[in-house]
DOZAVEX-45406 format. One record per residue (C-alpha): x negated, y, z. Coordinates in steps of 0.5 Angstrom, whole numbers, padded with zeros to 4 digits, always signed. Last residue first. Layout:
XYZ;...
END
This chain:
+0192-0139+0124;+0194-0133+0121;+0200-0135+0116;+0200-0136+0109;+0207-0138+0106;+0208-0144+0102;+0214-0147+0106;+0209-0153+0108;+0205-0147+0112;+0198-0144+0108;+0193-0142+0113;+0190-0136+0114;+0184-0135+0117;+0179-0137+0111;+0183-0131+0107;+0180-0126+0113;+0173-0129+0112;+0173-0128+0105;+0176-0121+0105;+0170-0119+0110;+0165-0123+0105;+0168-0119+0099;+0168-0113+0102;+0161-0114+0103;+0159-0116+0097;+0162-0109+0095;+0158-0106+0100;+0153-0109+0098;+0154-0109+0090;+0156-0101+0092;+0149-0101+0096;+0145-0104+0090;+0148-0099+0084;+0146-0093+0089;+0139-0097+0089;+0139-0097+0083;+0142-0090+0080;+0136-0087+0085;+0132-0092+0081;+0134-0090+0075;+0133-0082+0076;+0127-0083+0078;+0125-0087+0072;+0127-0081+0069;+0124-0076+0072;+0117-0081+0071;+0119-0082+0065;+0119-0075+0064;+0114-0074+0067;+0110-0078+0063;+0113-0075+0057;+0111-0067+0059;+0104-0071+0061;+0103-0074+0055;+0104-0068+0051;+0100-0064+0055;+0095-0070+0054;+0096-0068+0046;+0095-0062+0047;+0088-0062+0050;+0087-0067+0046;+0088-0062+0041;+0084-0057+0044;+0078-0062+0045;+0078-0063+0038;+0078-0056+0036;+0072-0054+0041;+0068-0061+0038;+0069-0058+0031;+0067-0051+0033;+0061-0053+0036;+0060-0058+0032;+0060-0051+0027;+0056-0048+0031;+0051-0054+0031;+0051-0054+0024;+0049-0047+0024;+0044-0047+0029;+0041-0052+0025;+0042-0048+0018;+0039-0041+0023;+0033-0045+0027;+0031-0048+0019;+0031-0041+0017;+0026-0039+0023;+0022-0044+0021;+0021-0043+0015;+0021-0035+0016;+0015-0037+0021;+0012-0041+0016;+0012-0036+0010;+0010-0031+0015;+0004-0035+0018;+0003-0036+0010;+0003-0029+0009;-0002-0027+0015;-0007-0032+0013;-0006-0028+0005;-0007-0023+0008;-0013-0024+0013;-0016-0028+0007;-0015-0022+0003;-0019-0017+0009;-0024-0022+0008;-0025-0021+0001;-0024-0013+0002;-0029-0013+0006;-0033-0018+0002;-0032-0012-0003;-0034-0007+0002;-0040-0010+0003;-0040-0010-0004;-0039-0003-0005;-0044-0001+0000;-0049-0006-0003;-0048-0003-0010;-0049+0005-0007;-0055+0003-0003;-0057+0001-0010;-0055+0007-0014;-0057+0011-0009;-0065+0007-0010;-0064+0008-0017;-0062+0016-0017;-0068+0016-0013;-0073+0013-0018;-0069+0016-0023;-0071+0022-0020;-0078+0020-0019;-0078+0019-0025;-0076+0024-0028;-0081+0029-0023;-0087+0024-0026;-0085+0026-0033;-0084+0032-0032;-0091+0033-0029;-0093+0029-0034;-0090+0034-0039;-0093+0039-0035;-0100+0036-0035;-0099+0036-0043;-0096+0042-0044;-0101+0045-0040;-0106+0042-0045;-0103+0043-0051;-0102+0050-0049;-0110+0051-0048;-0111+0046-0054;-0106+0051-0058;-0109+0057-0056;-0108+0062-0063;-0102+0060-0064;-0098+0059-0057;-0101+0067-0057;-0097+0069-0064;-0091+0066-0061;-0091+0070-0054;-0092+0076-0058;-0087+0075-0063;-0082+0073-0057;-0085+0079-0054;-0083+0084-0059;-0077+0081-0060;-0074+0082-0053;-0075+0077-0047;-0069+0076-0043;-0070+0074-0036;-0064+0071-0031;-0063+0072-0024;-0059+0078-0025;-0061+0082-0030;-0068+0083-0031;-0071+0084-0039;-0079+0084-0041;-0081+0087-0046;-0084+0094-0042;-0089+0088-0037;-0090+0084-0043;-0098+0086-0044;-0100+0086-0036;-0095+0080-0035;-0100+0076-0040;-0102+0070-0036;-0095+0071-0031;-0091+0071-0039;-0096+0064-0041;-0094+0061-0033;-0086+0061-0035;-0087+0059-0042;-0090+0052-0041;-0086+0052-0034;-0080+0052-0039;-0082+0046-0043;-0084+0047-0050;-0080+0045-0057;-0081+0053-0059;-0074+0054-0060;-0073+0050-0053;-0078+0055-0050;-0075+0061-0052;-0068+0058-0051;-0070+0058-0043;-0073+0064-0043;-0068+0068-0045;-0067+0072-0052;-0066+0079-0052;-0063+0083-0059;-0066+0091-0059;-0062+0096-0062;-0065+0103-0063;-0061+0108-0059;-0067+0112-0055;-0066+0109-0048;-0065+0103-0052;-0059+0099-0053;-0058+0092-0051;-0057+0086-0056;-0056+0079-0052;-0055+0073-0054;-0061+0072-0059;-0062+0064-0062;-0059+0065-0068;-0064+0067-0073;-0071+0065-0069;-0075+0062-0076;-0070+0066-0080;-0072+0073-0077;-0080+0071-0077;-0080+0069-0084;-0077+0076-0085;-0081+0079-0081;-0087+0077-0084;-0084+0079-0091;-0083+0086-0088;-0077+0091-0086;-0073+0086-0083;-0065+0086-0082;-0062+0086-0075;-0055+0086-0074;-0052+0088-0069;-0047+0084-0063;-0042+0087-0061;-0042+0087-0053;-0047+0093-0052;-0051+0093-0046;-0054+0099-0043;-0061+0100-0042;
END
């Protein structure tokens, strides 16, 4: 067989055909050729079991049952197995005239089905509970990994407190500092200062007592002069004619 892209249309030729065409119209999705050229539409499985409202195992276990009559009306392509319409009638008419036995099978398989889901959403369940633990373990993580933070920031808060009070004192301290500096510069000058005086003082004052003592040494040698011319006028002796003459 070759497959044939475009889809073809079927048209019956008996009034069963038709009801039976309407009943499964659009549920083909493949049309092949045969070997002599006559188009035959596929259906999966899978869409044969949900046009007929039953389970895919349903459908699976009823084509190994009739293995034997769907054998040339089974198409393989890949993993995936189409029947054509000759075995979607069959298969149909077959469900019909065994409706206990396929209710039956229906029925344990959709028990079985049930079982299965369950034990998913018995599964899915426990994942979805070890799933919450993680996230709230990892939410008590996260909580203590916020105190951290929060601790963190507070010490930062601090320490800046700190720091910032350390850089104002500083500061101020620099400033004294500065002040103090200016203070003793100035005081520093005016000692200068002083001392410039002093010492001029001093010069001058040195000054003086050299002019001093020169001073008392002239007094002397001037008393002494005088003393000298006293002692010379005392050895003088003035006559009756008034003239002096040494005694």
């Amino acid at each position: 067989m070759r497959r044939v892209v475009q889809r073809k249309l079927y048209i019956p030729k008996t009034r069963e055909e038709s009801a039976y065409t309407t009943l499964h119209k659009g549920l083909y999705n493949e049309v092949v050729l045969k070997e002599g050229g006559d188009p035959v539409e596929l259906m999966t499985i899978k869409q044969y079991a949900e046009s007929q409202n039953v389970s895919y195992e349903a459908v699976r276990k009823q084509i190994v049952g009739y293995g034997e009559e769907l054998k040339d009306h089974i198409v393989r392509k890949g993993r995936t197995q189409y029947l054509d319409e000759w075995a979607v009638e069959f298969l149909t008419k077959r469900r019909r005239e065994n409706p206990i036995i396929l209710l039956s099978q229906d029925k344990d398989e959709a028990i079985e089905a049930l079982q299965q889901q369950v034990e998913t959403l018995r599964l899915q369940l426990m994942s979805a509970q070890n799933e919450l633990l993680k996230s709230q373990d990892e939410r008590l993580k996260a909580q203590d990994r916020i105190i951290e933070l929060q601790d963190e920031a507070k010490k930062t808060l601090e320490d800046r407190a700190r720091y910032t009070a350390l850089l104002e004192d500083n500061e101020a301290k620099a400033k004294r500092l500065k002040e103090a500096e200016d203070r003793e510069a100035e005081l520093t000058r005016q000692v200068e200062e002083r001392d410039g005086q002093i010492r001029t003082i001093q010069t001058e004052a040195d000054d003086l007592r050299k002019k001093t003592e020169e001073d008392r040494e002239t007094i002397e040698d001037l008393q002494r002069q005088r003393d000298e011319a006293q002692k010379e006028a005392q050895s003088f002796t003035r006559s009756i004619f008034g003239f002096y003459r040494k005694k």
